[in-house]
C-alpha positions as CSV (number, residue, x, y, z in Angstrom):
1,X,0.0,0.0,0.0
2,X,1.3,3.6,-0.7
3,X,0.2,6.9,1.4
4,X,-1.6,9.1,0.0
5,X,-2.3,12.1,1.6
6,X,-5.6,13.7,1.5
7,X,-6.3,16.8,1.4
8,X,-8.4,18.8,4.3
9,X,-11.4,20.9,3.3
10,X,-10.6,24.4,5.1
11,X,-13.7,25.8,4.0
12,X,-17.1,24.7,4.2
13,X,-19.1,23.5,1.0
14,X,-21.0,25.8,-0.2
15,X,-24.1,25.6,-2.2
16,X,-25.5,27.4,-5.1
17,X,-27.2,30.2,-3.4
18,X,-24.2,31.0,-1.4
19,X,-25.3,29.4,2.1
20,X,-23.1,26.4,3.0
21,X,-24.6,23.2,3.8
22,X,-23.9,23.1,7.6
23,X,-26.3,26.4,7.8
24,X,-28.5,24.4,6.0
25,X,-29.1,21.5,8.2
26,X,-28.9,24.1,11.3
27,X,-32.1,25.6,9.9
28,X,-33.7,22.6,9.5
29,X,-33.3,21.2,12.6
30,X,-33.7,24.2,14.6
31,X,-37.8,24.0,12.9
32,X,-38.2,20.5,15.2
33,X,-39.5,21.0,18.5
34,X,-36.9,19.1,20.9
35,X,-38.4,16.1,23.6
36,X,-37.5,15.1,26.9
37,X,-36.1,12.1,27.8
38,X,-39.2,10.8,30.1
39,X,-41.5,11.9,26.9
40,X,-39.1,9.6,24.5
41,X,-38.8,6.8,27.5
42,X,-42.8,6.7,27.5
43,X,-42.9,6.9,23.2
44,X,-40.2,4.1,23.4
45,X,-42.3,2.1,26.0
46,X,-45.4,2.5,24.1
47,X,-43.9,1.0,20.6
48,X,-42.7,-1.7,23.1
49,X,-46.1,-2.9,24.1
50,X,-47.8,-2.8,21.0
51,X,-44.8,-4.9,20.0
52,X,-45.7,-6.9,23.0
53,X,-49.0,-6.9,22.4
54,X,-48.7,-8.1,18.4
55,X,-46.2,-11.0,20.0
56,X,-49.0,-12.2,22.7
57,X,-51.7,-12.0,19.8
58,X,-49.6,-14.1,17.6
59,X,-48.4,-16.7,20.3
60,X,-52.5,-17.0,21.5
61,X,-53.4,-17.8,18.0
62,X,-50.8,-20.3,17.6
63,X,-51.7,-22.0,20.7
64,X,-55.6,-21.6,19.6
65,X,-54.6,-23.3,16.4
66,X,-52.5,-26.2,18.2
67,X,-55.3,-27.1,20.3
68,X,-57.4,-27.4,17.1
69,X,-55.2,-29.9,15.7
70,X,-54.8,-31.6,19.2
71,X,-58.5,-32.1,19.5
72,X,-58.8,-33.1,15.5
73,X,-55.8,-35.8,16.2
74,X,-57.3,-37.3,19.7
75,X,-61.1,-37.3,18.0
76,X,-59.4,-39.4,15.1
77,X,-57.7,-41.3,17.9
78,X,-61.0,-42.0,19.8
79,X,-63.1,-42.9,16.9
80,X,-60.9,-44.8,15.6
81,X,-60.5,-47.0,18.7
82,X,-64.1,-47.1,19.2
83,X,-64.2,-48.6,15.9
84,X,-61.3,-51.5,17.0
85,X,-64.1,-52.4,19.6
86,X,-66.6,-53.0,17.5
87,X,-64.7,-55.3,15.1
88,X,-63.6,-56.9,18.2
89,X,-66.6,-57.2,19.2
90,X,-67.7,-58.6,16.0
91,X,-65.3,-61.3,15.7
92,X,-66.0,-62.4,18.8
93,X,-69.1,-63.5,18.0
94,X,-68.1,-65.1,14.9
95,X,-65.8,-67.3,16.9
């Protein structure tokens, strides 16, 4: 690798109507209004819960939905048994 040395801006950039761009961005965020910290701990904490909130919604639905294919599995199971006792049942009496 070879150094190079680079050059320092000394002046600021300046833009076509003559104002540089650091004035620029001064203006433009002087025009926002500035928030405490408890107001942006209480903003922060409210995005949280709704996250919160979404999370527990999803995780309810997919225990909902387990259940429903829990219940489908052990009605299979239990109709299918009761069937094995009639057969059962039914060759009994044949023999």
């Amino acid at each position: 690798m070879t150094n190079k040395s680079v050059a320092k801006r000394k002046s600021p950039i300046e833009c076509n109507n003559g104002s540089t761009k650091v004035q620029d961005l001064e203006e433009e965020n002087s025009n926002e209004v500035p928030i405490g910290r408890k107001v942006a701990k209480e903003m922060k904490k409210m995005s949280l819960s709704s996250d919160d909130s979404s999370f527990s919604t999803n995780l309810s639905n997919l225990r909902d939905e387990k259940k429903k294919a829990h219940d489908e599995k052990m009605l299979n199971y239990n109709s299918t048994t009761e069937q094995r006792a009639e057969l059962l049942e039914i060759q009994k009496r044949i023999c």
